[in-house]
C-alpha positions in Angstrom: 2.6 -5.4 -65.2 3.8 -7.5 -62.7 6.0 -6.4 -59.9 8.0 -8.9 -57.2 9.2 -7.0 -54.2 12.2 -8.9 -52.8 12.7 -7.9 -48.6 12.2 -8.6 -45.2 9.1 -10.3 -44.6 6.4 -8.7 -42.3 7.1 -10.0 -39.0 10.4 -8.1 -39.3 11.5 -5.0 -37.2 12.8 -1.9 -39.2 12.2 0.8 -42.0 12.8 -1.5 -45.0 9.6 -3.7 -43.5 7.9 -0.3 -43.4 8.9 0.5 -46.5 8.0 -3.3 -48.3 4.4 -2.9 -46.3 4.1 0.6 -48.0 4.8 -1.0 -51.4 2.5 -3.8 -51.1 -0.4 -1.2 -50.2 0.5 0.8 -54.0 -2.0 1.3 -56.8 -0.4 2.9 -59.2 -3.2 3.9 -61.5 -3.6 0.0 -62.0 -0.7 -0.3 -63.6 1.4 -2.3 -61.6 0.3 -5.5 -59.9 2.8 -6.1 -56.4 3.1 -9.5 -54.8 5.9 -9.7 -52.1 9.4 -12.5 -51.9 10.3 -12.3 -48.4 13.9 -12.1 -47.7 14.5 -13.8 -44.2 12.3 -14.5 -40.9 13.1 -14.0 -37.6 17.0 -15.6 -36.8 17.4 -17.4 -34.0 20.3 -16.2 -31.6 21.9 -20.4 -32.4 21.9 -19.7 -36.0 25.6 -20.2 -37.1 26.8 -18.6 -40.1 26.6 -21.6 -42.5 22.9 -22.3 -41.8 22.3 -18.6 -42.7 24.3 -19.0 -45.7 22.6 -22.1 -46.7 19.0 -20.8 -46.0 19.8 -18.1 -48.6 21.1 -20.4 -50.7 17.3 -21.7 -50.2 16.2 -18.9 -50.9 17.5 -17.7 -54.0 16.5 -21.0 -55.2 13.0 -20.3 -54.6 13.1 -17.4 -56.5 14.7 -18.7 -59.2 11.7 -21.3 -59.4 9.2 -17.9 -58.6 10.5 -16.2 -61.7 9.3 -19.5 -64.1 6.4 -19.7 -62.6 4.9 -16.6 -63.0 5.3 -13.6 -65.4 7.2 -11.0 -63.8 8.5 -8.1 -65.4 10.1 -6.2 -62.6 11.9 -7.0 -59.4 12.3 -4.1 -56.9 15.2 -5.8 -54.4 15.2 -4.0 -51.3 18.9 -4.4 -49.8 21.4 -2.5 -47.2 24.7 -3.3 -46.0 26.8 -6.3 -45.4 25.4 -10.0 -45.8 22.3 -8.4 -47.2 24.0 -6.8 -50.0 25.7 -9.9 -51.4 22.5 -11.7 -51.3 20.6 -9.4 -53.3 23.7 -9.7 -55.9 22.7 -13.3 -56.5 19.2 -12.2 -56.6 20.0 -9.7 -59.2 21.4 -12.3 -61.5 18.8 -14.6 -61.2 16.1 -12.0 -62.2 17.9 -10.2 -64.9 18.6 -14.0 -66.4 15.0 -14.3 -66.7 14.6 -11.5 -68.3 13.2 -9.4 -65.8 14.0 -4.8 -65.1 15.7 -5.2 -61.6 15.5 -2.0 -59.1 18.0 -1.9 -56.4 16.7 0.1 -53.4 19.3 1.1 -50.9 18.5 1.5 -47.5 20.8 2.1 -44.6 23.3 4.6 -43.4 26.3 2.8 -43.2 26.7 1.4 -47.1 29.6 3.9 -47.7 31.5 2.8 -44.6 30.6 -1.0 -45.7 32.1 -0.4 -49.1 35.4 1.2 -47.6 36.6 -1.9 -45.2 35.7 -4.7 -47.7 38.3 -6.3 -49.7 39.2 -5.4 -53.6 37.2 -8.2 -54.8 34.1 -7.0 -52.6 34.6 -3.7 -53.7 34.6 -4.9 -57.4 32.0 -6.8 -57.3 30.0 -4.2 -55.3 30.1 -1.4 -58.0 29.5 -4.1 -60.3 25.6 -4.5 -58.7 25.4 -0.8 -58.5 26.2 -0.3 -62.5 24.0 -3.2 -63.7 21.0 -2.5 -62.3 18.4 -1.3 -64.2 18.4 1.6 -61.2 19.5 2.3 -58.4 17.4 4.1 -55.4 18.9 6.4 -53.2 16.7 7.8 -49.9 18.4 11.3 -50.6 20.5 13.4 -52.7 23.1 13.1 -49.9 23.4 9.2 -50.7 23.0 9.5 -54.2 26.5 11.3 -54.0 27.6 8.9 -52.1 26.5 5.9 -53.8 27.6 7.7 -57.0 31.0 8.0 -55.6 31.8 4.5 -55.5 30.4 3.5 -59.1 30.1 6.7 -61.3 28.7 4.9 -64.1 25.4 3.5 -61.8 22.1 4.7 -63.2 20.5 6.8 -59.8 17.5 7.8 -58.8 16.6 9.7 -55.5 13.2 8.3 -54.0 12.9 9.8 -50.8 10.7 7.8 -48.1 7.3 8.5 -47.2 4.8 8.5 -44.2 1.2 9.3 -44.4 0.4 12.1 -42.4 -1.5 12.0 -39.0 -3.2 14.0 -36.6 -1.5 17.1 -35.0 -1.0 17.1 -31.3 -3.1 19.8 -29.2 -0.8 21.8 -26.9 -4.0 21.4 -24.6 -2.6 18.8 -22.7 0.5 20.0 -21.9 1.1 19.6 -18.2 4.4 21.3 -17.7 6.0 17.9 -18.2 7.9 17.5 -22.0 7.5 14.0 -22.7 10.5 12.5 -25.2 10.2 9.5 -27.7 13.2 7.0 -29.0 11.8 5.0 -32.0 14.7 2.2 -33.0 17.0 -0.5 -32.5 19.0 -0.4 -29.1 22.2 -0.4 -31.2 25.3 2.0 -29.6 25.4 3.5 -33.3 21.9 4.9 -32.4 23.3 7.2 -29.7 21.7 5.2 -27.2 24.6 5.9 -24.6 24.7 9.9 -25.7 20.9 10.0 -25.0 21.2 8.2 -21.4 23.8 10.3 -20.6 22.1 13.9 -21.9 19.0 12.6 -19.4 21.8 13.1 -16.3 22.1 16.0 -17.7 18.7 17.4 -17.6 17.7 15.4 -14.2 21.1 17.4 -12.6 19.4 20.7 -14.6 15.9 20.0 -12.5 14.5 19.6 -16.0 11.0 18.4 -16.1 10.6 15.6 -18.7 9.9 12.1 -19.6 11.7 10.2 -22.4 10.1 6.3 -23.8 12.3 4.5 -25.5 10.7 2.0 -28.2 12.5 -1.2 -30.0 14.2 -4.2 -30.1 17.3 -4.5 -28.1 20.4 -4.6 -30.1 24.0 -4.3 -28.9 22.9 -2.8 -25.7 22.5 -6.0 -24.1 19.0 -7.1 -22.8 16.1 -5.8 -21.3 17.1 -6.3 -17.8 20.6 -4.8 -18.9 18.8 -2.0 -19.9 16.9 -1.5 -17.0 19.6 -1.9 -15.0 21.6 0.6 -16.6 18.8 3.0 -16.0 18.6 2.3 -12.1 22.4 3.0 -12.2 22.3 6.2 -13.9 19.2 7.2 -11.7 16.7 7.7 -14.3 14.1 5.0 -13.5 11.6 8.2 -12.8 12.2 9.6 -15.8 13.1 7.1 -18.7 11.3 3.9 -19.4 11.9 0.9 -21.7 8.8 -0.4 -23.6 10.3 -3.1 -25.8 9.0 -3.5 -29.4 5.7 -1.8 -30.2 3.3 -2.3 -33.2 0.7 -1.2 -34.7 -1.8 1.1 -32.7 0.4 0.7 -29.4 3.2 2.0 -31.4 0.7 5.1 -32.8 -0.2 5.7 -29.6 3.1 6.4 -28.4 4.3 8.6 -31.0 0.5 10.3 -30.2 1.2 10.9 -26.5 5.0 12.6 -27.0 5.5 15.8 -27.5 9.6 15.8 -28.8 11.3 12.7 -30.8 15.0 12.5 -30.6 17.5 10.4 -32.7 20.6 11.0 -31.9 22.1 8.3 -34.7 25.7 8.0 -35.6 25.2 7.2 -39.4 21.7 6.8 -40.9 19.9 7.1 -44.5 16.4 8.9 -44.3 14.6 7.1 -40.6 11.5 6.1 -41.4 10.8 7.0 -37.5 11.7 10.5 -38.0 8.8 10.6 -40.6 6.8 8.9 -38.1 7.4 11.5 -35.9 6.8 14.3 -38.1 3.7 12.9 -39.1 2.5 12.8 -35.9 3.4 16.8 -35.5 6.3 15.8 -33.5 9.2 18.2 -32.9 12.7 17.0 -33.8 15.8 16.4 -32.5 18.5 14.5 -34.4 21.9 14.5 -35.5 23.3 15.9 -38.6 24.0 12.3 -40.1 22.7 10.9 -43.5 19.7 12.1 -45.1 18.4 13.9 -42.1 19.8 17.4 -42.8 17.5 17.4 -46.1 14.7 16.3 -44.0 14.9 18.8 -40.8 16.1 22.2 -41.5 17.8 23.8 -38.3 15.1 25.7 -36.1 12.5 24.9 -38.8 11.0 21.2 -38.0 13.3 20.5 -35.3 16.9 21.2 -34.2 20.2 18.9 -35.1 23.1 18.5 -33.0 26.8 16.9 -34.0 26.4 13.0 -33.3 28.1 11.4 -30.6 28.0 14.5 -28.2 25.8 14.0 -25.1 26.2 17.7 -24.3 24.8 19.4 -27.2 21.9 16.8 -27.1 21.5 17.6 -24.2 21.3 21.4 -24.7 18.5 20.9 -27.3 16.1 18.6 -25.5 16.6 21.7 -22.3 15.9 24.1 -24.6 12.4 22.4 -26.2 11.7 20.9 -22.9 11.8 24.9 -21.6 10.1 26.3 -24.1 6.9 25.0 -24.6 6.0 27.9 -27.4 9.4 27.0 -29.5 8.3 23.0 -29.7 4.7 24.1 -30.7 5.9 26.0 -33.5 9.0 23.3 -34.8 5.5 20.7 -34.7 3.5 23.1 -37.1 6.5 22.9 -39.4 7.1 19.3 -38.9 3.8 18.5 -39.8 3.5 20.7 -42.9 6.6 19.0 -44.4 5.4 15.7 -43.8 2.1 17.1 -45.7 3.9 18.4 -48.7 6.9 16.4 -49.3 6.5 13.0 -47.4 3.3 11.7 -48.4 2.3 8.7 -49.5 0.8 10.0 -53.0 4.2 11.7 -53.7 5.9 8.6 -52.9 3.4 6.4 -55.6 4.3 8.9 -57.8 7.7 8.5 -57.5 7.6 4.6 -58.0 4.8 5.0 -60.4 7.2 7.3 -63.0 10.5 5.0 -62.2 8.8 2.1 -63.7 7.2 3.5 -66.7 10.5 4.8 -67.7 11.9 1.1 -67.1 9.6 -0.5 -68.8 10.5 1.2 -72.0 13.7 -0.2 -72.4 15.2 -3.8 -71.4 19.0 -5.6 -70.5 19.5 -9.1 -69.3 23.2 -10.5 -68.3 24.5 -12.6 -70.3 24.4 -16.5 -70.0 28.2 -16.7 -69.0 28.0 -14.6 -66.0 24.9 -16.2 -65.2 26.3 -19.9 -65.2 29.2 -18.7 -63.2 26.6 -17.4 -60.2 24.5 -20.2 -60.6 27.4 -23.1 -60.1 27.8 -21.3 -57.0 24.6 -23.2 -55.4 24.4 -26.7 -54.2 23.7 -29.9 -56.7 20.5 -30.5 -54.4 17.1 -32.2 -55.2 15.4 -29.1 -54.4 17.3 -27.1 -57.5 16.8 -30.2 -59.9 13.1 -30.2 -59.2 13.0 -26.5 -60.3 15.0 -26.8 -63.2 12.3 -29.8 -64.2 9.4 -27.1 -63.7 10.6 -25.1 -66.3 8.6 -25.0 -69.3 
């Protein structure tokens, strides 16, 4: 059976690349044969909202033309909030037309909060693309409440994401130093500012640490603002701005840190918290999201309220003090990523979704699907894939 996996394409920044790549890399007994639609490329910062409107418009044309071509019988539509959302709508009609099983994967922490400030008609037409897909993925039972919330009738499923386990880390080289990692997008709803602000905290507490912050910067400005903002709060001795890491630079840095912190406003289940865990990392996060059923207090890590710099900071003191507490949160860190986070449980969990799929079919009907489609441009790029049709 063949298997298109609609999302961002690989030169993308983010847990739903992570979780495409992990897709791509499936066996699934040899059942299931993956090839990957990417979504989008890098934007460019002189993109106006027309041309990304337009190059979507591309897009679903593309796919349209993908689906004739080749004999697909699932697509698994990776999608989050806001623009992304109502594109993978229009990709959701144009597979179901062709008589394809659509999966809607859900990622993100902010689709509740998406769904509450849009309009009637987006909310209408948003439990609409929850109820007819084939299924709908939530990342924990904490979303699928959620998600369930706003269309009651949706068919759910929970598929929690996954991270192959690493190496522990030795507590040989601990030097009296605890060394801190950020893993994600420079965005204020990532607690960037609370984080900053707990490190005054622990530099006025003669704390001895080190926190690296990793990623792309979002709303915080630039790199230079960022560094800037660090001379300013006095930290430039003891916080440091890598940028974006990949691939072994990026394992090596979760390798070399002893305590991850995410201190996220919203979230859905971080891919870089499994990262961490993985790695036998210690945790500290905020009790957002999914991350409550993945850290249990003073078990794999500790959890703070969000947007509070002082009870951040009072967790990082107290790991950073304690070098015996952290070694025993990354024992249990790393035997939860072992039994619950794995990549073989995650095949699994794909692997059974769509066998039970597969069993049973629903297309939407030709109406609905004429009224989507009059939606895209008369252009010569759509007649020459209605003429490939055979």
């Amino acid at each position: 059976m063949n298997v298109l996996v609609v999302g961002p394409s690989a030169d993308q920044v983010g847990g739903m690349t992570t979780v495409v790549g992990q897709m791509m890399a499936l066996r699934c007994a040899g059942r299931y044969q993956f090839s990957h639609f990417p979504t989008s490329r890098r934007l460019t910062s002189s993109e106006s909202f027309l041309g990304r409107c337009v190059r979507h418009m591309r897009h679903l044309v593309q796919l349209r033309r993908t689906l004739i071509g080749t004999r697909i019988s699932l697509v698994h539509i990776h999608t989050c909030s806001g623009f992304s959302f109502w594109r993978s709508l229009l990709d959701m009609f144009v597979a179901r037309r062709r008589g394809c099983h659509v999966v809607l994967h859900v990622h993100g922490g902010g689709f509740d909060e998406f769904y509450s400030k849009s309009s009637l008609f987006a909310r209408a037409a948003i439990r609409w693309g929850l109820r007819h897909a084939d299924c709908a993925i939530a990342l924990s039972r904490s979303w699928k409440k959620r998600l369930l919330a706003i269309a009651p009738s949706a068919r759910m499923t929970i598929v929690e994401n996954a991270v192959e386990p690493g190496d522990p880390q030795s507590d040989e080289r601990y030097d009296g130093v605890c060394r801190f990692l950020f893993v994600g997008k420079l965005d204020r709803s990532k607690g960037i500012e609370e984080l900053l602000a707990a490190c005054e905290k622990l530099v006025a507490g003669d704390v001895r640490f080190e926190l690296t912050i990793v990623g792309p910067m979002g709303d915080m400005g630039s790199a230079s603002a960022m560094e800037s903002q660090l001379a300013s709060r006095n930290l430039t001795k003891h916080v440091r701005y890598v940028g974006v890491l990949e691939g072994e630079r990026k394992e090596k840095a979760f390798q070399e840190a002893d305590v991850f912190v995410l201190p996220s406003h919203y979230e859905g289940m971080p891919i870089s918290i499994l990262e961490a865990m993985a790695n036998g990392l210690s945790i500290i996060a905020t009790t957002v999201g999914g991350i409550p059923e993945m850290i249990e207090q003073d078990c794999e890590g500790l959890l703070v309220q969000p947007q509070c710099a002082s009870a951040l900071a009072n967790a990082m003191r107290t790991v950073a003090n304690d070098p015996d507490l952290r070694a025993g949160l990354s024992r249990a860190a790393l035997r939860t990523s072992c039994d619950r986070f794995s990549m073989g449980r995650f095949e699994k969990d794909i692997t059974n979704l769509y066998d039970g799929l597969l069993c049973r079919g629903s297309t939407v009907s030709a109406k609905e699907y004429d009224f989507v489609m009059g939606i895209l441009p008369q252009s010569p790029t759509r007649k020459d894939s209605m003429a490939s049709r055979p």
